[in-house]
N, C-alpha and C positions, 0 to 999 in steps of 0.2 A: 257757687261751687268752684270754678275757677281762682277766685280769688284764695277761698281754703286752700285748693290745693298748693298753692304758692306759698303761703305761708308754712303747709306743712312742710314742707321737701327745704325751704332756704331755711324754717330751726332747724333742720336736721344737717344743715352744710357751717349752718356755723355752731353748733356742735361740733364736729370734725373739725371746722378751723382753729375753734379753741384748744384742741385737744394737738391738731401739728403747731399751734404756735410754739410750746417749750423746746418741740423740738426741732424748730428755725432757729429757736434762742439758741441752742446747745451748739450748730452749726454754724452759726454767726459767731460765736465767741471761740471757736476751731479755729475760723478762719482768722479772726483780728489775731488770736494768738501766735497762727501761722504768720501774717504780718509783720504783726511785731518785731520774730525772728529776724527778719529780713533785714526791717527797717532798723536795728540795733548793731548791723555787722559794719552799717557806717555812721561814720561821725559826722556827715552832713544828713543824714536822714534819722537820727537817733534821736534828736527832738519831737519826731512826730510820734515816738512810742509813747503809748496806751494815751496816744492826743482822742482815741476813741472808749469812753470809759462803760461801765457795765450799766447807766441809765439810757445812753445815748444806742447801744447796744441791743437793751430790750424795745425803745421805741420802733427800730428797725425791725425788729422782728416781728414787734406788731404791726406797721404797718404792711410789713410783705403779708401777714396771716390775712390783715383786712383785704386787701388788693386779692391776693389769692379768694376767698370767700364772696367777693362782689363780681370775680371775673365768670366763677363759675353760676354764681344768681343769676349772669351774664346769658352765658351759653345754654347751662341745660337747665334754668328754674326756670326762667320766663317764658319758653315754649307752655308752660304748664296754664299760662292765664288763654289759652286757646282751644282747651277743650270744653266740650258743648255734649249735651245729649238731644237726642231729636223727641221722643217722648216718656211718658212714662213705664212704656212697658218696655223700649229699648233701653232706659235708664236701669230698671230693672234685673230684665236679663241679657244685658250687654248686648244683645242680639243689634247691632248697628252695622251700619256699611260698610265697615272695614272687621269684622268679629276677631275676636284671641285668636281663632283656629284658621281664617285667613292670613293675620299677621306674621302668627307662628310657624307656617308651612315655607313663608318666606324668608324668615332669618334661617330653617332649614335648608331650604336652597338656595338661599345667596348670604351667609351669615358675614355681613360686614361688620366694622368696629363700632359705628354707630347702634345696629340694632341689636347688639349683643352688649357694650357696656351702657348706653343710656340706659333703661330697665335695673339694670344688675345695682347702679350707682343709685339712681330714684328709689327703689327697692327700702335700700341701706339709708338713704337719706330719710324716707316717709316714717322709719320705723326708730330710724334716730328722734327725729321731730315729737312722734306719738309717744316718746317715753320722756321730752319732754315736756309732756303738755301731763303727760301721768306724776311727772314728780312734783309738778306745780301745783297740782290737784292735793296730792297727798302731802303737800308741805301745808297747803292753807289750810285742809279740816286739821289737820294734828295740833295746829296751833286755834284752829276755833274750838275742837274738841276738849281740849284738855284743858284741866282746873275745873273750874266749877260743872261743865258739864260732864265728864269722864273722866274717870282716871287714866296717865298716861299710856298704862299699857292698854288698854280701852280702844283708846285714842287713835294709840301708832296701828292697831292689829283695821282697823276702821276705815285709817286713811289709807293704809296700802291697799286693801282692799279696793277703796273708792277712784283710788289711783291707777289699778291693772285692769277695771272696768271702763274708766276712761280710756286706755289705752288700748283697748282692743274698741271699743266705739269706734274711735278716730279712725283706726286702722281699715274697719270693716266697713265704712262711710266713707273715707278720703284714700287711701292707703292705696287700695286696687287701683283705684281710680286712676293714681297720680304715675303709678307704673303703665297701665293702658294708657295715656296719654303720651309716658315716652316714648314710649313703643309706637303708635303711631307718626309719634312727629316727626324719627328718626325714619321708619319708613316710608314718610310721605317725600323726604329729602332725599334717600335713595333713589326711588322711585324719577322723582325726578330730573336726574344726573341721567340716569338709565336711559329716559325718553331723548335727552341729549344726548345719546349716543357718548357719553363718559364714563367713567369709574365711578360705583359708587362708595368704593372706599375711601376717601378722603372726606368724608361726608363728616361734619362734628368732629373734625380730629381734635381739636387744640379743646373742643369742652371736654373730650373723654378723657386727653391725655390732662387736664387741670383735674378733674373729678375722681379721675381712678382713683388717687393717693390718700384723697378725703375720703374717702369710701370705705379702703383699708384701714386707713385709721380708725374710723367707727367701729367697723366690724371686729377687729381686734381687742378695740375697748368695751364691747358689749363681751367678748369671751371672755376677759378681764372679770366684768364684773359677774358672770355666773361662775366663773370658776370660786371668786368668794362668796356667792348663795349657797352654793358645795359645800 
């Protein structure tokens, strides 16, 4: 289970990195453009224009997307390989040492950054993840279905199907899961700054502030794409 949950929540982050990568490219080539300017107004630095061309340009952009998407695997995916259930009926109905309704009374009384964006960004990532394991689904029956065994329209009505049944699977198996583990992990980090007599505001800032933006970006490309189901 742990291990699931890891893999679902990191597709779902590099989903999101794939999806900000073009638009590092866009800002990357702002910026050499801005450059350029500069470096054109003199004749001893006029040589180094566009010394940076649009291949070396996109390798850059990939790499900061990779860097960005391993930092955040970093901070808030790998908390995920440490969740545990004690047995099966706590597996069950969540009823464990730490319950939703304990967790949750806490980010109401003390709602720091950690226990309000961990959850929200896992949330967005597990569901990023579960729709990629739904379209992987629905690509490979469409292509085992069709031709001799169904016709294409057969086929495609088949695989989606078999593809949004996967995705709520995932979802209702690993999904919760991987969000109650945020949630925890960031509370238990509070928690323990507090007994330190500290803040527990600072608690996971640099993963919240790397994840928030991949987050957005998912969520905005999931309205994307229902606005074209529409």
């Amino acid at each position: 289970m742990p291990l699931g949950l890891f893999a679902l929540v990191a597709v779902g982050v590099h989903a999101a990195a794939d999806l900000v990568d073009d638009r590092v490219l866009v800002l990357i080539d702002a910026l050499d453009a801005w450059a350029d300017g500069l470096l054109a107004r003199s004749e001893t630095t006029a040589a180094w224009v566009d010394r940076i061309g649009p291949l070396q340009r996109t390798m850059i952009a990939r790499f900061i997307a990779l860097g960005w998407e391993l930092s955040v695997d970093l901070l808030v995916v790998f908390p995920q390989l440490g969740y545990s259930e004690a047995d099966e009926a706590e597996a069950r109905f969540s009823f464990r040492r730490e319950t939703w309704r304990t967790l949750l009374e806490r980010v109401n009384r003390t709602p720091t950054p950690a226990r309000l964006v961990r959850p929200f960004v896992t949330a967005i990532f597990s569901a990023g993840g579960a729709y990629a394991v739904a379209r992987l689904v629905e690509s490979t029956l469409f292509v085992a279905l069709q031709g001799d065994v169904a016709p294409p329209a057969v086929a495609e009505g088949l695989a989606r199907a078999f593809g949004g049944v996967a995705m709520v699977l995932v979802l209702a198996s690993h999904g919760w899961r991987a969000v109650l583990r945020a949630l925890e992990h960031a509370d238990a980090a509070c928690e323990a700054r507090v007994k330190q007599a500290k803040s527990p505001w600072p608690v996971g800032l640099w993963g919240s502030v790397l994840s928030f933006p991949l987050a957005v970006a998912l969520l905005l490309e999931a309205q994307n794409l229902l606005a074209l189901v529409r």
